[in-house]
C-alpha positions in Angstrom: 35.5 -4.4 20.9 35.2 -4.2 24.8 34.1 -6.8 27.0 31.2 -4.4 27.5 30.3 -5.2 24.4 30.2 -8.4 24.4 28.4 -8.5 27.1 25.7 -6.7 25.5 26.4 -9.2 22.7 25.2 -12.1 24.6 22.5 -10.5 26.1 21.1 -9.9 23.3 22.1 -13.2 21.9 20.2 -14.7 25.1 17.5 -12.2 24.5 16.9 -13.7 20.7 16.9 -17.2 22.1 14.6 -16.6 24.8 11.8 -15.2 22.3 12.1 -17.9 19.9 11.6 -20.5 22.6 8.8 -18.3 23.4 7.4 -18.5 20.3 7.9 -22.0 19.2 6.3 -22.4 22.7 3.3 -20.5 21.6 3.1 -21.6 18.5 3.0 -25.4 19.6 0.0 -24.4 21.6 -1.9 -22.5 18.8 -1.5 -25.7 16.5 -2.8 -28.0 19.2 -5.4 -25.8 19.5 -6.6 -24.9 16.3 -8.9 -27.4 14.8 -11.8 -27.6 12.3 -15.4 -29.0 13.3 -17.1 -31.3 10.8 -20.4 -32.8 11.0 -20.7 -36.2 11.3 -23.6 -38.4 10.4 -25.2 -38.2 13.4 -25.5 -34.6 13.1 -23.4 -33.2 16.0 -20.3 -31.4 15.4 -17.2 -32.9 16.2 -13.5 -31.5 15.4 -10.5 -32.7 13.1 -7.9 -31.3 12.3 -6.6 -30.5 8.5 -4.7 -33.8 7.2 -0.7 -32.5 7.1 0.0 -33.8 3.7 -2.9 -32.5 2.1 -0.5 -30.3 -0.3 2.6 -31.3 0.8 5.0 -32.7 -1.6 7.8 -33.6 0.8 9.9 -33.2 3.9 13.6 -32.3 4.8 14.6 -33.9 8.1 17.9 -33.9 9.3 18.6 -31.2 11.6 18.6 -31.8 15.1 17.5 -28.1 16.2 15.0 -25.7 14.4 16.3 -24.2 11.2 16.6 -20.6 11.2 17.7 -19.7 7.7 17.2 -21.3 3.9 18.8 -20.4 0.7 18.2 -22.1 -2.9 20.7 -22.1 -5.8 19.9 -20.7 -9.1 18.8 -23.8 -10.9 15.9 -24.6 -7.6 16.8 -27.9 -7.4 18.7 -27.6 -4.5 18.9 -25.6 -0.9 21.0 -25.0 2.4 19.5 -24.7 5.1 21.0 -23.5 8.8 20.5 -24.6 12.4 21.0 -24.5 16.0 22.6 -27.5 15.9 25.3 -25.5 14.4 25.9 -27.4 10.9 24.2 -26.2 7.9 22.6 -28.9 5.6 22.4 -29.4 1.4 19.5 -30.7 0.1 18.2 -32.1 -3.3 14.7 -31.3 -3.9 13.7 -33.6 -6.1 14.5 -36.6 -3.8 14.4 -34.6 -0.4 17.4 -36.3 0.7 20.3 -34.5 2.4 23.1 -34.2 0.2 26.1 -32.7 2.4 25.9 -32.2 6.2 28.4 -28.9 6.8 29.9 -29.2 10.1 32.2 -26.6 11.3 30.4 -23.2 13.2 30.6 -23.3 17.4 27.6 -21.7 17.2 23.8 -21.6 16.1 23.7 -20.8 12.3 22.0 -17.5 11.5 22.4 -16.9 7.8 23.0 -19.1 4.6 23.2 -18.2 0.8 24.3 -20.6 -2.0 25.8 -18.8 -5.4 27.1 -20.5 -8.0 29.4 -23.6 -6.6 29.6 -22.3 -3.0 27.9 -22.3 0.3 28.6 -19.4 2.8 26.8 -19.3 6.3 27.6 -16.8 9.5 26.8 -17.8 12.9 26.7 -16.8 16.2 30.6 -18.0 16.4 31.4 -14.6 14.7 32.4 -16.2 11.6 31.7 -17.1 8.1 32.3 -19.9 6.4 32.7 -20.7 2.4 31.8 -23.9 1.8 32.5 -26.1 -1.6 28.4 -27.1 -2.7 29.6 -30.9 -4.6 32.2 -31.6 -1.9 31.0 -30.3 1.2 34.7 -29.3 2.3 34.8 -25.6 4.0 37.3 -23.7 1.6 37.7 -20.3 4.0 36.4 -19.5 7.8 36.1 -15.7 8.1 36.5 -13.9 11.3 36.8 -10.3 12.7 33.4 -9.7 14.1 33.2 -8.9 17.8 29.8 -10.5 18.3 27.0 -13.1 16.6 26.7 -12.3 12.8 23.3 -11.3 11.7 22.9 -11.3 7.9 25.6 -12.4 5.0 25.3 -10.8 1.1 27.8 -12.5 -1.1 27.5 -11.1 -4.6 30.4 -12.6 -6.2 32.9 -9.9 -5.9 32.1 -8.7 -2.4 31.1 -10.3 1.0 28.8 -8.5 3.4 28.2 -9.2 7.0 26.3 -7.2 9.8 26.8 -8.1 13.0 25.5 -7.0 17.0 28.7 -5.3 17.2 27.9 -2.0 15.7 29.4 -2.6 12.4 29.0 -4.0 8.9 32.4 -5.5 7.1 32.9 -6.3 3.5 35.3 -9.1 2.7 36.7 -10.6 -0.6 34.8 -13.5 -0.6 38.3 -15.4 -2.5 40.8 -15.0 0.1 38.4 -13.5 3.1 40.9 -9.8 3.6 38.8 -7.4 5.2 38.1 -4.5 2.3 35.7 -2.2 4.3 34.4 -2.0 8.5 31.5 0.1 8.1 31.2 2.4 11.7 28.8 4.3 12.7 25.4 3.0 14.2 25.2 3.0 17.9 23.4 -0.6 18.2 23.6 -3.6 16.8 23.2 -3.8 12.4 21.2 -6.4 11.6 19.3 -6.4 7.7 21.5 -5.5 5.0 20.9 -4.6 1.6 23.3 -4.5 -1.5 22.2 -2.0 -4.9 25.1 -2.3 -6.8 25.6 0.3 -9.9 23.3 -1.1 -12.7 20.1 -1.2 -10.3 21.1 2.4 -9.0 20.2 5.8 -10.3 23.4 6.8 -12.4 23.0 10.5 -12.4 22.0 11.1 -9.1 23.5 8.5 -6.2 27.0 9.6 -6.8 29.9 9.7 -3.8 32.8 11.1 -3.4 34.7 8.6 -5.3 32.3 8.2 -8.2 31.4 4.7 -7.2 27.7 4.3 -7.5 27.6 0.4 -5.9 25.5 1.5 -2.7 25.4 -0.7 0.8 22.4 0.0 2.9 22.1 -1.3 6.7 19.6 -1.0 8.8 20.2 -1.3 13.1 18.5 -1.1 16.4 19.8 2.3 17.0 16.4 3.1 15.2 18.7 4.2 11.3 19.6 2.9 8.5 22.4 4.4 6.4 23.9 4.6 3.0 27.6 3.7 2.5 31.0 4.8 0.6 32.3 1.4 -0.9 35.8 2.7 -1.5 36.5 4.6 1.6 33.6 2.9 4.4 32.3 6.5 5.2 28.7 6.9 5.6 27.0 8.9 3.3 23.7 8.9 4.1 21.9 8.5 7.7 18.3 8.1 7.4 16.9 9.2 10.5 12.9 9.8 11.6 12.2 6.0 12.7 11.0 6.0 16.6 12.4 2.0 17.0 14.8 -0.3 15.9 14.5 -1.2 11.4 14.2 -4.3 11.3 13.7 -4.9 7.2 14.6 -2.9 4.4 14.0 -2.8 0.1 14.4 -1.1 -2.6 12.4 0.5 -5.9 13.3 -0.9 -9.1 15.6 1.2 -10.1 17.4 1.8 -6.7 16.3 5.4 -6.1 14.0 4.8 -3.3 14.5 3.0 0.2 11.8 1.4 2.1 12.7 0.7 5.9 10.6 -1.3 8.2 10.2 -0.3 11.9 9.9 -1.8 15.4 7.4 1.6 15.7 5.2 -0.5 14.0 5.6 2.1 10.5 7.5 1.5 7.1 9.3 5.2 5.6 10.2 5.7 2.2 13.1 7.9 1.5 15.5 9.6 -1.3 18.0 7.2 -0.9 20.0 10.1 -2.5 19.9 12.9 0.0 18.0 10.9 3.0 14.5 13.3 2.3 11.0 11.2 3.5 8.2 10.7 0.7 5.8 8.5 3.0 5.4 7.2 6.0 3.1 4.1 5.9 0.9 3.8 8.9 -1.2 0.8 9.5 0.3 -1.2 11.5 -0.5 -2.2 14.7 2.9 -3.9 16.0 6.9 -3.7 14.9 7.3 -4.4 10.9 9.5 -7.6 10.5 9.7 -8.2 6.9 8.4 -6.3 3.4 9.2 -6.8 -0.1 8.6 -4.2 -2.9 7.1 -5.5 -6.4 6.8 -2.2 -9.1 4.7 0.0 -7.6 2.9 -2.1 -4.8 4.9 -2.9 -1.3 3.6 -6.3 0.7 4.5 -6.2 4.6 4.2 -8.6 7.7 3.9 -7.4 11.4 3.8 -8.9 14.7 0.8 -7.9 14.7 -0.4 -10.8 13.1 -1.0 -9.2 9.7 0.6 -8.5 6.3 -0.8 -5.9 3.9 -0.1 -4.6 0.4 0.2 -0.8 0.0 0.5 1.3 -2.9 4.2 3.4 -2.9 3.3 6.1 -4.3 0.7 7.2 -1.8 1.2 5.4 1.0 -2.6 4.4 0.9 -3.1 0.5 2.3 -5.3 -1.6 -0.3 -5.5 -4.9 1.3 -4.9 -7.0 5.1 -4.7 -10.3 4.5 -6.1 -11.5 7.7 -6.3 -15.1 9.5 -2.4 -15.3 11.0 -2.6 -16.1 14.7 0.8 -15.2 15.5 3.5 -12.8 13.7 3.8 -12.7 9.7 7.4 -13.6 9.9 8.3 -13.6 6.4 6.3 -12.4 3.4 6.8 -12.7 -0.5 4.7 -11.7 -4.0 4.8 -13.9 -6.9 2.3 -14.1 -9.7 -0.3 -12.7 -8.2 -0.2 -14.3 -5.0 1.4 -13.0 -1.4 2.9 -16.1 0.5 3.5 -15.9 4.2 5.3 -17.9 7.1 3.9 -17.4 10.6 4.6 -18.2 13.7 1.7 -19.9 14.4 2.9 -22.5 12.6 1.2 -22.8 9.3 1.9 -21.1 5.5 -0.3 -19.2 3.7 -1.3 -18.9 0.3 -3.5 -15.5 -0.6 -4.9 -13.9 -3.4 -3.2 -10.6 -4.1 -5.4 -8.1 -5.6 -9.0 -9.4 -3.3 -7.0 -10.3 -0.3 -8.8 -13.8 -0.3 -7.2 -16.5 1.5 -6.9 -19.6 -1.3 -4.3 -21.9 0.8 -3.2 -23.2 4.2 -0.5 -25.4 5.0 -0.6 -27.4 7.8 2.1 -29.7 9.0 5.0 -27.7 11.3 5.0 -28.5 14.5 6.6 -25.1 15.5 7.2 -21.2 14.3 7.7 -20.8 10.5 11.1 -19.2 10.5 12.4 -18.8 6.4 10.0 -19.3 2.9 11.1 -19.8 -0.8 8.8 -19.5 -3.2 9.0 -21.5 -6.9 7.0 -21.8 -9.4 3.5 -24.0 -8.1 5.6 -24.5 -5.0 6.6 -22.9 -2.1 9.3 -24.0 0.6 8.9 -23.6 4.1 12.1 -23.5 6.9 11.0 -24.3 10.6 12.0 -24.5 14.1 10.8 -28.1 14.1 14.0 -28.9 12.5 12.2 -29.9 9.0 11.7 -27.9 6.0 8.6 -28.5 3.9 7.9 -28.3 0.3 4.3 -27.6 -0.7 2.0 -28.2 -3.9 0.7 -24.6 -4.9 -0.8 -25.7 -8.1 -4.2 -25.1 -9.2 -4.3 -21.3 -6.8 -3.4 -19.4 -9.6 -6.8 -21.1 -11.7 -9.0 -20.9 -9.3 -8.1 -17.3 -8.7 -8.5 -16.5 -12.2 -11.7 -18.5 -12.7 -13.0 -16.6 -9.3 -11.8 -13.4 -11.0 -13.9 -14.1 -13.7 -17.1 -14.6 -11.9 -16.6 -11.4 -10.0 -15.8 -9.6 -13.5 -19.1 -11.1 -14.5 -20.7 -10.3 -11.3 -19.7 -6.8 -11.6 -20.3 -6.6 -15.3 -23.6 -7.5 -14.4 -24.3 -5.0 -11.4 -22.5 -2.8 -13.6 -25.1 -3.4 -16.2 -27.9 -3.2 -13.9 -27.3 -0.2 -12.4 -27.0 1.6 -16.0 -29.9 0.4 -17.1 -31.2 1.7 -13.6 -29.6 5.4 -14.5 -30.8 4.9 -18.1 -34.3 4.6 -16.6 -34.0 7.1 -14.2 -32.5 9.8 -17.2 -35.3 8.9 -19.2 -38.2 9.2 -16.6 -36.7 12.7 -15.8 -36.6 13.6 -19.6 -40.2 12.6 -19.7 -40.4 14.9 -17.0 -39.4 17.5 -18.7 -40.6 17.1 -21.8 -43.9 17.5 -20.2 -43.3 20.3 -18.3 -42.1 21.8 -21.3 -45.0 21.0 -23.4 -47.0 22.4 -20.9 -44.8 25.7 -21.3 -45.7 25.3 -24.5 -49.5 25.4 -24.7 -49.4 28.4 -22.3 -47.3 30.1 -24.7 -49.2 29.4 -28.0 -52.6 30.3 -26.4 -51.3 33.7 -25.7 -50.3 34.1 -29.3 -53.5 32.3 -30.3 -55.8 35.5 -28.0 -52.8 37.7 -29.3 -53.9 36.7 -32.9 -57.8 36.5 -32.3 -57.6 39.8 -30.8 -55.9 41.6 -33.8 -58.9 41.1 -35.2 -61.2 41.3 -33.4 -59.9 45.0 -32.8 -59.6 45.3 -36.5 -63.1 44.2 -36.7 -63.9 46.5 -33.7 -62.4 49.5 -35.3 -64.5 48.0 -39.0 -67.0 48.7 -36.5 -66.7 52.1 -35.0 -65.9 53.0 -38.8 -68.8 51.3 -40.7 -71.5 53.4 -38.4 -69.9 56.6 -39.7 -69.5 55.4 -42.9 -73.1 54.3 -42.8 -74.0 57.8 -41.8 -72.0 59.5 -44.4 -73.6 56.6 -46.4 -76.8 57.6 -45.3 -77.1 61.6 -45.6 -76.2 60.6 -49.4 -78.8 57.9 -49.6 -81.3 60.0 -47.1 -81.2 63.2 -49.9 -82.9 61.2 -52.4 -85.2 59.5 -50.6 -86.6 63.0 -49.0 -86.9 64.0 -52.8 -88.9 61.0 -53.3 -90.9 61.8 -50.3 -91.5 65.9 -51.2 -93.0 64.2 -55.2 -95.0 61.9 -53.4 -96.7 64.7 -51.0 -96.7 67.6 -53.5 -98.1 64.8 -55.7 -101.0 64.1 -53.0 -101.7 67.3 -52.1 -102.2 68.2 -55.8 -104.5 65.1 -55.6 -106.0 66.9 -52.4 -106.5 70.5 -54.0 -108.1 68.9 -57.2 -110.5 67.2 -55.0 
């Protein structure tokens, strides 16, 4: 590298330094501010603050700068932590006693990762250093970088680094040879991400040289790309971000990539052939950190939020809210999202109603690095301590408050069907009536159909039994004239006689 670039190195070295005094600054401020009013027995209102140990379990102190990075080993008992005083520092949680003090970097510590029986932390020297964990001897110092290192992946067979010079380098984390210098963004790289061939899709992320272990990085050049392991080349440039990524993740099975952006929006892409499925829009300021659990993705912003979204659609489903300064870090566990902030302070929420269940109270300055345990979560500062805090009893009360709200909505639920059952049966009645009264008006018709029958019958009787009374008549009329013709031949026979 040029001097021009390092220049532009330290700038930007001087530019990071500048905004986290800036913010430890601000933060300071906000937590001097930020107080709760009681009421006292006098009635008036008067304000307190929240006691600093009201869930905390224990503190780390040691460092002589803020801490900027935390790692944990597998078993959780113990964790590294980095500084600007330029040593990194081991820890055993159960005692919070510092257990090795690593002194070596010229430069502020940026990154720190314990695996297995080593340590390994990058700085702003441009090196890396593998550490033995019992012994607290350094075993290798790394170099090659042109500028500050950013990020460090050590998996066990490779090394990562990213670094403001442009590039990304893999090393053999043994000996420290340089394997790979991967070229090709225009600013500096700074998150990296590792999907080696297990997590990856195994028909369809295939290079050149049939090596399906993918390296993703993401830079300020506004890009993130895929990467060759054998040869370095770049095999993938995903491009459509309008500012720097910042963060990046993964799917499950290592088909999808997620990239967080300084233009406040998170993309999803086929990390395959670099297509876009979503672009998640929401935010109001740069996305700093995300983490991607199954089907759900949980981000933090500058602007003072984080938020859960569904992957598949791209539809956000919760904010949690009450962060006075940038969400700097965020994770999912069990139900719950954790955040750091830079206002200080940790939070606790419930996943699924977005409820906040826990704050913790006790950094003096910006929140810069979480770990979350079981019942407990870990948080790295610029105060120079890291905390451990008592998460216990979140997980019940969310459960128990899930189970009113089940009965609260079993209940409305309930109410409002017997509401439509009342409804459905009023308009039955409805129509039952207006069909019974279809129904009158129909059988009366028959009823004058059927009384008219006969009466016509009885009319027709009519207009015959006249005629068949005549006819009945001229018979019955015959005799009685014959009657009539005796009885006056008989008279006038009486007549003549007299």
């Amino acid at each position: 590298m040029g001097s021009g670039s390092s220049k532009k190195a330290k700038q930007l070295e001087a530019e990071e330094r500048e905004f986290k005094k800036r913010n430890m600054q601000k933060g300071k401020a906000i937590d001097d501010e930020e107080e709760e009013e009681e009421v006292g027995e006098d009635g008036k209102k008067r304000k307190k603050k929240q006691k600093d140990d009201e869930f905390l379990l224990g503190t780390c102190k040691g460092h002589k700068g803020g801490i900027n990075c935390m790692g944990i080993n597998e078993d959780g008992n113990m964790i590294i932590t980095g500084g600007e005083d330029k040593t990194a520092r081991l820890w055993n949680l159960a005692t919070f006693e510092c257990t090795k003090v690593l002194k070596g970097h010229k430069g502020y510590l940026t990154c720190a990762q314990i695996l297995d029986e080593f340590c390994y932390t990058g700085a702003a020297d441009r090196t890396v250093r593998k550490w033995t964990a019992k012994t607290g001897v350094c075993e290798l110092v790394i170099e090659g970088h042109a500028a500050p290192i950013n990020r460090l992946i050590c998996t066990g067979d490779f090394l990562f680094t990213s670094s403001y010079d442009r590039t990304a380098m893999c090393w053999d984390p043994d000996d420290g040879e340089l394997l790979h210098i991967f070229r090709g963004h225009r600013r500096g790289v700074t998150p990296l991400m590792y999907i080696p061939a297990e997590d990856a899709l195994k028909d369809d992320v295939v290079d050149i040289e049939s090596n399906r272990d993918i390296l993703v990085t993401g830079s300020a050049d506004g890009t993130a790309r895929s990467w060759n392991m054998d040869s370095g080349d770049s095999l993938v440039t995903f491009k459509g971000h309008k500012g720097g990524v910042l963060c990046l993740a993964a799917d499950s099975t290592g088909s999808i990539l997620f990239t967080g952006s300084a233009d406040c929006t998170v993309r999803s892409w086929n990390i395959n052939n670099g297509e876009v499925f979503k672009v998640f829009e929401g935010h109001q300021s740069a996305v700093v950190c995300l983490q991607v659990m199954n089907k759900l993705m949980y981000t933090g912003s500058s602007d003072q939020t984080a938020k859960c979204w569904v992957t598949e659609f791209g539809d956000c489903t919760r904010t949690y809210q009450g962060h006075k300064h940038t969400v700097s870090t965020v994770r999912f566990r069990d139900g719950l999202v954790y955040t750091g902030c830079g206002d200080n302070c940790g939070r606790v929420y419930d996943a699924k109603s977005g409820a906040l269940k826990r704050t913790f109270k006790g950094h003096e300055y910006c929140i810069n690095a979480i770990l979350v345990m079981p019942q407990k979560m870990l948080t790295a500062s610029h105060d120079g301590t890291a905390k451990l805090w008592d998460c216990s009893g979140i997980k019940d009360e969310i459960t128990s408050f899930g189970d009113e709200e089940e009965e609260k909505e079993r209940k409305k639920a309930e109410k409002e069907e017997k509401k439509r059952q009342k409804e459905l049966k009023k308009k039955e009645k409805k129509e039952k009536e207006r069909l019974e009264k279809e129904k009158k008006k129909k059988p009366s018709n028959q009823t004058e159909d059927r009384e008219s029958l006969p009466e016509k019958n009885n009319f027709e009787k009519s207009e015959k039994e006249p005629e068949e009374k005549q006819d009945t008549g001229k018979e019955d009329g015959d005799g009685l004239d014959e009657d009539i013709s005796r009885e006056i031949d008989m008279i006038n026979k009486d007549m003549d006689d007299l």
